[in-house]
MDAnalysis code that builds the backbone (N, CA, C; Angstrom):
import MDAnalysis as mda
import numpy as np

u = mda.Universe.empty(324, n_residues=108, atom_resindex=np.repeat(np.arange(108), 3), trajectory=True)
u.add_TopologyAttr("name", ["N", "CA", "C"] * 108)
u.add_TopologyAttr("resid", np.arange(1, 109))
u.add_TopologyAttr("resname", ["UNK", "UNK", "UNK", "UNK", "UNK", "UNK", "UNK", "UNK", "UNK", "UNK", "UNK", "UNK", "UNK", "UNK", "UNK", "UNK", "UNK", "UNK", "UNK", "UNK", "UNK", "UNK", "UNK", "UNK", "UNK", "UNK", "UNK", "UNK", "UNK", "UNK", "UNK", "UNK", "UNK", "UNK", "UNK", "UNK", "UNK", "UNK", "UNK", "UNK", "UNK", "UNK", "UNK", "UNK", "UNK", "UNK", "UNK", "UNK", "UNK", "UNK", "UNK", "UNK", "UNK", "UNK", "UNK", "UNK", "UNK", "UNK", "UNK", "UNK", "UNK", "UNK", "UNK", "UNK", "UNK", "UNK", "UNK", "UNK", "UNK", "UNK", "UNK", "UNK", "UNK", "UNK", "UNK", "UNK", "UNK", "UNK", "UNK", "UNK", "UNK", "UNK", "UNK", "UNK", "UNK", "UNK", "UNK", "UNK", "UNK", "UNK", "UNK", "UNK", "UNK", "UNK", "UNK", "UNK", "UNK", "UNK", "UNK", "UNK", "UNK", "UNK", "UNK", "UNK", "UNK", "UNK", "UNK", "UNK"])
u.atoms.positions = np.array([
    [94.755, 97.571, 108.790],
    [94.404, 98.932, 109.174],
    [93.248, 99.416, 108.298],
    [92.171, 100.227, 108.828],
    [91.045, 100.237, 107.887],
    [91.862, 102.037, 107.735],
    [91.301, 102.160, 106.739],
    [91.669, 103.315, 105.855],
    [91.171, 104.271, 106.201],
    [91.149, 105.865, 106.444],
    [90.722, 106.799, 106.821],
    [90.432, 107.482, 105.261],
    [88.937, 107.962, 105.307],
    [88.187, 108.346, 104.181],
    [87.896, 109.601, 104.510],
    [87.521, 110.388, 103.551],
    [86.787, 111.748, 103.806],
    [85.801, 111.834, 104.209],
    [84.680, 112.538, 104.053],
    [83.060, 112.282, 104.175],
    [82.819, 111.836, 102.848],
    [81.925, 111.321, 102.749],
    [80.864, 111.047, 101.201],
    [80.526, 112.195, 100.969],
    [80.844, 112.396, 99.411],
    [80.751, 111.372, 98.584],
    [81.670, 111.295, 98.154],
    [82.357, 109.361, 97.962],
    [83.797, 109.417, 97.203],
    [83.708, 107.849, 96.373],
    [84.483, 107.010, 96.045],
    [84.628, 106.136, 95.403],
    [85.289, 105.230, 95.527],
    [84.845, 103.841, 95.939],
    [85.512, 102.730, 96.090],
    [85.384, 101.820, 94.884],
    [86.689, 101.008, 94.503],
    [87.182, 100.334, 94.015],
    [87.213, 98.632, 94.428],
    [86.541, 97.642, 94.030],
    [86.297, 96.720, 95.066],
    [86.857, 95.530, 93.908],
    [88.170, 95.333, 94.276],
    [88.958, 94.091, 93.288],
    [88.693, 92.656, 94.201],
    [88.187, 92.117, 94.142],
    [87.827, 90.223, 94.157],
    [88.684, 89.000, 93.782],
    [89.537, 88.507, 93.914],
    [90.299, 87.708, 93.146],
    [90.431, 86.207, 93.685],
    [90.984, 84.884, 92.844],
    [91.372, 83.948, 93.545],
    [92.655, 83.164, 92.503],
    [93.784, 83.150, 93.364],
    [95.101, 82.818, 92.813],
    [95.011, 81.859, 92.381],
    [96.143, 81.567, 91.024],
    [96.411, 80.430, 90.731],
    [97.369, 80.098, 91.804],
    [98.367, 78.987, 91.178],
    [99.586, 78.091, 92.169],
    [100.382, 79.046, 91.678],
    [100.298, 79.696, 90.176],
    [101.966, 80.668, 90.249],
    [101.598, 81.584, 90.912],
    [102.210, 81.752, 92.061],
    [102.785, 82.945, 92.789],
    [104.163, 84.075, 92.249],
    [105.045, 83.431, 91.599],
    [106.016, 83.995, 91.570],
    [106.141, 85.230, 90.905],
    [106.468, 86.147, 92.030],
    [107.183, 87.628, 91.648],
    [106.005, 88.636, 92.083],
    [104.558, 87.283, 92.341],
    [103.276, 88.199, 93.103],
    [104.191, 89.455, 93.983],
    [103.938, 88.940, 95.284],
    [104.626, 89.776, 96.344],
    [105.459, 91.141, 95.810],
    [106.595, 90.901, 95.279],
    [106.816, 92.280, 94.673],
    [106.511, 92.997, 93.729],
    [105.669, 92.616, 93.005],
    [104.616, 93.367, 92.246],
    [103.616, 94.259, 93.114],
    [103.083, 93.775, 94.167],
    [101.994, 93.942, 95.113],
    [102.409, 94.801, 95.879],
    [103.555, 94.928, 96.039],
    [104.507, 95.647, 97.516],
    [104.803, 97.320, 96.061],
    [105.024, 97.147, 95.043],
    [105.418, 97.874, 94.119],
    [104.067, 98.959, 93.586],
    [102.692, 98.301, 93.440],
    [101.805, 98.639, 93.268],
    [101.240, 100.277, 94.473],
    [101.435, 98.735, 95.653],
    [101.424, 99.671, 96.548],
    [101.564, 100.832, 96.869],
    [103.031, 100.896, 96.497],
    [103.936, 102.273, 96.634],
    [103.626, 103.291, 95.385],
    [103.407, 102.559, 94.084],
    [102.830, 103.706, 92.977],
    [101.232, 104.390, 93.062],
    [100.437, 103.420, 93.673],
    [98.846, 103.680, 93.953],
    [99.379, 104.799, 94.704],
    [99.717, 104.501, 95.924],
    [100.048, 105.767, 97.221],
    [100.747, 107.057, 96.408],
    [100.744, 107.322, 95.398],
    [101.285, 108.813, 94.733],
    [100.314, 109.227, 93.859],
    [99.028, 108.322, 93.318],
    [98.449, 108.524, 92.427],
    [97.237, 110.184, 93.223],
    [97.357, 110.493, 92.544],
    [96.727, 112.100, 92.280],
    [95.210, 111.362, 92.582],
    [94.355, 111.765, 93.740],
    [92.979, 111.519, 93.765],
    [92.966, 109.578, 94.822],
    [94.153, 109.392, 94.908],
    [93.875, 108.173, 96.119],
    [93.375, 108.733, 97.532],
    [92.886, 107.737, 97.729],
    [92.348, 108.353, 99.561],
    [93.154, 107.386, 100.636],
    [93.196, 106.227, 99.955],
    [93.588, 104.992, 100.802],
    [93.380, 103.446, 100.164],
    [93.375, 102.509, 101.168],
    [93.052, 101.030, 101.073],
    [93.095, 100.249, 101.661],
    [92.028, 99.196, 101.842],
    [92.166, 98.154, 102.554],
    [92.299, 97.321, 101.674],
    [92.885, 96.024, 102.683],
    [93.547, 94.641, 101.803],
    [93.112, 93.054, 102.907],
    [92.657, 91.979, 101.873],
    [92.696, 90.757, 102.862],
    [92.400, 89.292, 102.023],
    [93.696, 88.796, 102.140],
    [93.628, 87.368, 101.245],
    [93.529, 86.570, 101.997],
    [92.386, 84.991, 101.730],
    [92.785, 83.828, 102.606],
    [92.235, 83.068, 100.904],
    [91.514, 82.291, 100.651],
    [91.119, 81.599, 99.803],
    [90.257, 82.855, 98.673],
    [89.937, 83.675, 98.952],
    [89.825, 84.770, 98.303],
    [90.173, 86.155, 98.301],
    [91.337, 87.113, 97.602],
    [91.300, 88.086, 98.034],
    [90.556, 89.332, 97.727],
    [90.708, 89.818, 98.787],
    [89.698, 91.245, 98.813],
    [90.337, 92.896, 99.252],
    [90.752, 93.554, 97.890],
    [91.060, 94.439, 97.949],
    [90.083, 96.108, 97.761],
    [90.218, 96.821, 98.559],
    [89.149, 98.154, 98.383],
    [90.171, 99.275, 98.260],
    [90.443, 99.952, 97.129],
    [90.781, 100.950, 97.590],
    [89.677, 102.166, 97.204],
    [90.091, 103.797, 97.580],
    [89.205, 104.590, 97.990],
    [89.764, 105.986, 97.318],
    [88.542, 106.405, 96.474],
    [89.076, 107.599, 95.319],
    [87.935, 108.669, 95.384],
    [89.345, 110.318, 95.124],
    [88.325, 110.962, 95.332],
    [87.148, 110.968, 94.180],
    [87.655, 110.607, 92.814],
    [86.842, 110.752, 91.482],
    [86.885, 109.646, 90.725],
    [86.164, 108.983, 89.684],
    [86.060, 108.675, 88.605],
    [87.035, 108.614, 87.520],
    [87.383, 110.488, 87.882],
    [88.446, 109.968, 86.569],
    [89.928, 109.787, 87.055],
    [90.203, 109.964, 88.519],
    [91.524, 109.515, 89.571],
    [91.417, 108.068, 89.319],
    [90.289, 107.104, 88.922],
    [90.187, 105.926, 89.197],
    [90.531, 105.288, 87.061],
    [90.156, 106.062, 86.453],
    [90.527, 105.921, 85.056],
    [92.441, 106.345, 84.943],
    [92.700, 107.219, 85.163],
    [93.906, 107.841, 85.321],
    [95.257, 106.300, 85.801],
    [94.228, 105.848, 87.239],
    [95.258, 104.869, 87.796],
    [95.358, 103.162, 86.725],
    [93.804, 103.073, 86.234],
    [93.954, 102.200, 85.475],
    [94.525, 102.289, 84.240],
    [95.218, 103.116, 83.648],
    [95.864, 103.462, 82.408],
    [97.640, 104.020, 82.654],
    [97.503, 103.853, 83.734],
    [98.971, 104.312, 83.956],
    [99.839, 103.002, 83.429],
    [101.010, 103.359, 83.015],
    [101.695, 101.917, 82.256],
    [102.094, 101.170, 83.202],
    [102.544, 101.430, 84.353],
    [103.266, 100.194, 85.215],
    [102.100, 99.321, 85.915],
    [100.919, 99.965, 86.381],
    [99.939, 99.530, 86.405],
    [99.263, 98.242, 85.325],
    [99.314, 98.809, 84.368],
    [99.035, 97.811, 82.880],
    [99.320, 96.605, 82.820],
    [100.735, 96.460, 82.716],
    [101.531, 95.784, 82.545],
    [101.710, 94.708, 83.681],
    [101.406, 95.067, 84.614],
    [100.950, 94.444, 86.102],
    [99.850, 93.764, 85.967],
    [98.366, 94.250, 85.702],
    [97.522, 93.662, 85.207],
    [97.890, 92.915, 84.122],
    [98.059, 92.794, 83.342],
    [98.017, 92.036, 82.446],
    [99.356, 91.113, 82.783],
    [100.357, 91.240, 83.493],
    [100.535, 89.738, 84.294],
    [99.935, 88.875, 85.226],
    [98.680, 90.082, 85.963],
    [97.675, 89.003, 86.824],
    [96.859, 88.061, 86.128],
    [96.368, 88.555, 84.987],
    [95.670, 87.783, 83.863],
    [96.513, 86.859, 83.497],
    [97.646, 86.556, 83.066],
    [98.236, 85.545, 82.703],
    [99.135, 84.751, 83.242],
    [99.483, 84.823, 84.856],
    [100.072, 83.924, 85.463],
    [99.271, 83.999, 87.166],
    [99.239, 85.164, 87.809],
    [98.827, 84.768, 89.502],
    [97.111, 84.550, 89.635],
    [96.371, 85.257, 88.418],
    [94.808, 84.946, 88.553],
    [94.048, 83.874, 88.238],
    [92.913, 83.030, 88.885],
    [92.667, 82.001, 88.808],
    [91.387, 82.778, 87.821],
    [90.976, 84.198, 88.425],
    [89.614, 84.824, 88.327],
    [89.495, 86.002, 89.147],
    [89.099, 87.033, 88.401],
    [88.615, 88.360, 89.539],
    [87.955, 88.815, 88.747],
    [87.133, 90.226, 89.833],
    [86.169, 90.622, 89.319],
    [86.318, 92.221, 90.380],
    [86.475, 93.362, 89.218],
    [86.200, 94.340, 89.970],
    [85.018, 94.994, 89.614],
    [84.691, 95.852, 90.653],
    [83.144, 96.600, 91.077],
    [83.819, 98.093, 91.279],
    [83.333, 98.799, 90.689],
    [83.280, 100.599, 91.380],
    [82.211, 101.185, 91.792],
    [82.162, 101.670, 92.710],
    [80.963, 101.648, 93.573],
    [80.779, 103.448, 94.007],
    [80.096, 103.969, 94.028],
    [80.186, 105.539, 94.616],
    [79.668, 105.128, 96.591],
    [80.393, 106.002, 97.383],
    [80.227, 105.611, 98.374],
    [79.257, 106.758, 98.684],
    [78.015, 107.081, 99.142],
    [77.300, 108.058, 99.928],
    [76.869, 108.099, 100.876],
    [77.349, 107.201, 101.521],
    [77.044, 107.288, 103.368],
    [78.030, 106.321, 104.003],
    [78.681, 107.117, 105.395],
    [79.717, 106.111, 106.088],
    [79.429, 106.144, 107.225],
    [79.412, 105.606, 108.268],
    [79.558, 105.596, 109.473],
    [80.763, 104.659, 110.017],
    [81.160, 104.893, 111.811],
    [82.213, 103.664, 111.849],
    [81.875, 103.750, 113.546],
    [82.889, 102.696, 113.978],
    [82.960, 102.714, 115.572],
    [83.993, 102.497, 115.569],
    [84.417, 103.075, 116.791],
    [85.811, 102.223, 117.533],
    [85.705, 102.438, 118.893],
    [86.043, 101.626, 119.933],
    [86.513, 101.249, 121.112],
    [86.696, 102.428, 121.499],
    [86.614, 103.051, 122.619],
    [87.463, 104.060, 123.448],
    [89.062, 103.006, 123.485],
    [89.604, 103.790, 123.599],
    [91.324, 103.262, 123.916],
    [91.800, 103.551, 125.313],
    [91.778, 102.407, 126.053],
    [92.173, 103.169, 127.637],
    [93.665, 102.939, 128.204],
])
């Protein structure tokens, strides 16, 4: 599902990653994340898509909504198990978004 944004100007979050073989306990970490991002004060949304690399975006109203989420402890502690067991390698980007456009299909 692509994410419904405000107008520009807002802030994307662009996480890059590629797994090691440990998987274990990924999934509910990820499913957990999920559900704490979705309360964080200043989220807009997110898109998500793994095959041999994953590619996560999520979408903030500010800068410091996006400092706030990276310092939260359950967050932390999460990271710093991706670093030491499910990450092969990632790389995040924050990006200011100032122009959007989109399409979609009429729906008949």
């Amino acid at each position: 599902m692509i994410a419904r944004t405000p107008h520009a100007p807002y802030y994307a979050v662009i996480f890059t990653s590629i797994m090691t073989e440990g998987e274990s306990g990924y999934n509910e970490a990820s499913e957990r994340m999920m559900e704490l991002v979705s309360q964080q004060e200043g989220f807009l949304g997110m898109e998500s898509a793994r095959n041999e690399i994953g590619i996560t975006v999520s979408y903030w109203e500010s800068i410091e909504a996006i400092k706030n989420w990276k310092m939260h402890m359950e967050h932390t502690e999460v990271r710093e198990k991706g670093r030491s067991v499910w990450y092969k390698n990632f790389k995040v980007r924050i990006c200011k978004v100032e122009r959007e456009y989109e399409f979609e299909k009429n729906k008949s």
